[in-house]
C-alpha positions in Angstrom: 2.8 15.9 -5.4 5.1 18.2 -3.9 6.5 17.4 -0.4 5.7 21.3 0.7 2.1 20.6 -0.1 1.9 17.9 2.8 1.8 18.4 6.7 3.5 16.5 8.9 0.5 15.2 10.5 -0.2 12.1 8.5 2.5 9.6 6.8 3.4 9.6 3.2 2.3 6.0 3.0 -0.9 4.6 4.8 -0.8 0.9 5.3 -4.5 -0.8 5.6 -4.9 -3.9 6.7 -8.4 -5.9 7.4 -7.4 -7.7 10.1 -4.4 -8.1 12.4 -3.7 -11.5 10.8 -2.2 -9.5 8.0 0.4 -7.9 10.3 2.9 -10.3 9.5 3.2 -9.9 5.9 4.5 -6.5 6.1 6.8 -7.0 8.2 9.3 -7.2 4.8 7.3 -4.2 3.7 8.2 -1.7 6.2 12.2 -1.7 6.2 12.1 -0.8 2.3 9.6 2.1 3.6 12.3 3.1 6.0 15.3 2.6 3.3 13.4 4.7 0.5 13.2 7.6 3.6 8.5 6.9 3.4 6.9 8.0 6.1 4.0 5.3 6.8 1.6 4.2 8.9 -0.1 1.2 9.9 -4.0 1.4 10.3 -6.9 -1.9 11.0 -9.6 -0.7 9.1 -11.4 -3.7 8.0 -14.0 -2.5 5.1 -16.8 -5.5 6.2 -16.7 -4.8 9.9 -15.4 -0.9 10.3 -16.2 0.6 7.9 -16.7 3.6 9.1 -13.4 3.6 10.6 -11.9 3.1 7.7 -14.0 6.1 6.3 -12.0 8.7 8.9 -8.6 6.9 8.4 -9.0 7.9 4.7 -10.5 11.6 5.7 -8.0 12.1 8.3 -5.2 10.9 5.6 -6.2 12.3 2.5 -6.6 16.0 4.4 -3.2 15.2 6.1 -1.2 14.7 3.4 -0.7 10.7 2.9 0.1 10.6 -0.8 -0.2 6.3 -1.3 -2.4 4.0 0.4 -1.2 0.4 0.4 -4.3 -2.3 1.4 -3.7 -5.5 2.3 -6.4 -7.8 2.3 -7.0 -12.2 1.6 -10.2 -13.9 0.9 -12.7 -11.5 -1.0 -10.6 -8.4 -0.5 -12.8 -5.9 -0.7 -10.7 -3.3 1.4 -8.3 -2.3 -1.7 -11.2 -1.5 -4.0 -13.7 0.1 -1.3 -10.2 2.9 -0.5 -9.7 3.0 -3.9 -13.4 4.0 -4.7 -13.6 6.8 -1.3 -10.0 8.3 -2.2 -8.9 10.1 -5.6 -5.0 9.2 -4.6 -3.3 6.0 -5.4 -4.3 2.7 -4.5 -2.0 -0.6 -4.4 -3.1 -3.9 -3.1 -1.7 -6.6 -1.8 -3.7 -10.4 -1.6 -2.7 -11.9 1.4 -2.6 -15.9 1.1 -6.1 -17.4 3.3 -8.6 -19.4 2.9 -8.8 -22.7 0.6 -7.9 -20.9 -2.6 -4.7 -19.4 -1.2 -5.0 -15.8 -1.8 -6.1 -16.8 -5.3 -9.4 -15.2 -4.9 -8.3 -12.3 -3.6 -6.1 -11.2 -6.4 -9.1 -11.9 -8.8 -10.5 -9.4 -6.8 -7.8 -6.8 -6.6 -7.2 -6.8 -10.8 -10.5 -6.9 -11.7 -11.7 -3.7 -10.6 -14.7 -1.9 -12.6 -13.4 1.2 -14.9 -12.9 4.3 -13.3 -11.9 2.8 -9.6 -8.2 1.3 -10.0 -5.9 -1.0 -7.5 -2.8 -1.5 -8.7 -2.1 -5.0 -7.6 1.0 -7.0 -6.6 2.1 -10.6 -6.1 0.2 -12.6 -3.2 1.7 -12.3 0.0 5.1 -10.9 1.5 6.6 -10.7 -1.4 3.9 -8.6 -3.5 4.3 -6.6 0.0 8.0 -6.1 -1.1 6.6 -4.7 -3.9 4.0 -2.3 -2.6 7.1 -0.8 -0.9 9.3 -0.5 -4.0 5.6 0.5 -6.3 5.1 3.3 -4.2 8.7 4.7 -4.0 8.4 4.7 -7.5 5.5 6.7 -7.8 6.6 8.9 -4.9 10.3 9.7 -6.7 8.4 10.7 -9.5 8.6 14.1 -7.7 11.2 13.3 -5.1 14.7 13.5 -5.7 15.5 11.6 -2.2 13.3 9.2 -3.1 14.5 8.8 -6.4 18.0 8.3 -5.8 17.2 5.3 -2.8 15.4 3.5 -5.5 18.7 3.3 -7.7 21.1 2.4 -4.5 18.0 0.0 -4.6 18.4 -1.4 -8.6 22.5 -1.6 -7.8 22.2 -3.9 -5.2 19.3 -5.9 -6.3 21.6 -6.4 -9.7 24.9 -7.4 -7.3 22.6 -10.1 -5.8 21.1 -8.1 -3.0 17.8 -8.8 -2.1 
């Protein structure tokens, strides 16, 4: 997806969450957002108890130009799957550690998505957040020389020891 074929309306990257208890797992998230040059945004949208909500985020994103969503969600974890089955674009997810199985459940959820209705899906918690980031640089550099050449200041400094 070409950058020209966006407005500047809507963010490259949407970030859902279900609930504001997520908020503090992406707070490792968003400075690799800002390092790769992503434009993102941070919506609530929880797909149990807005969903129709959710349902304009998605319109007013996928007509605006957002190119990625990234869902975060713990427990059953429907959100990843339900904006992976009302948008064509892609979907990562992120299981957020809650509940007595410890986020266990909802990455059972998150990989075992029916044919035809993907989530890519990441480690539990801030650091599968980590990797949403780098995931969906990847994807975007695909078409984004920028983008592209943050990821491998990225790779050098992960392999000196960064983090």
């Amino acid at each position: 997806m070409a950058a020209a074929t966006r407005t500047k309306k809507e963010p490259r990257v949407m970030v859902l969450l279900g609930s504001t208890s997520d908020l503090p797992v992406i707070e490792k998230m968003k400075p690799l957002l800002d390092r790769f040059g992503l434009t993102y945004g941070v919506e609530v949208a929880s797909a149990h108890r807005q969903p129709e909500k959710l349902k304009r985020v998605l319109r007013r994103g996928d007509k605006g130009g957002t190119e990625i969503y990234i869902a975060l969600a713990g427990m059953a974890a429907h959100l990843p799957g339900v904006v992976a089955s009302l948008t064509p674009k892609p979907v990562i997810g992120v299981p957020v550690a809650s509940g007595p199985l410890a986020g266990v459940d909802a990455l059972l959820s998150m990989v075992q998505m029916p044919p035809g209705v993907p989530v890519a899906t990441v480690a539990i918690g801030s650091a599968g957040a980590r990797n949403a980031a780098v995931l969906a640089a990847r994807i975007l550099a695909l078409g984004d020389k920028k983008v592209a050449a943050a990821l491998t200041d990225y790779g050098k400094e992960l392999a000196r020891g960064g983090r």
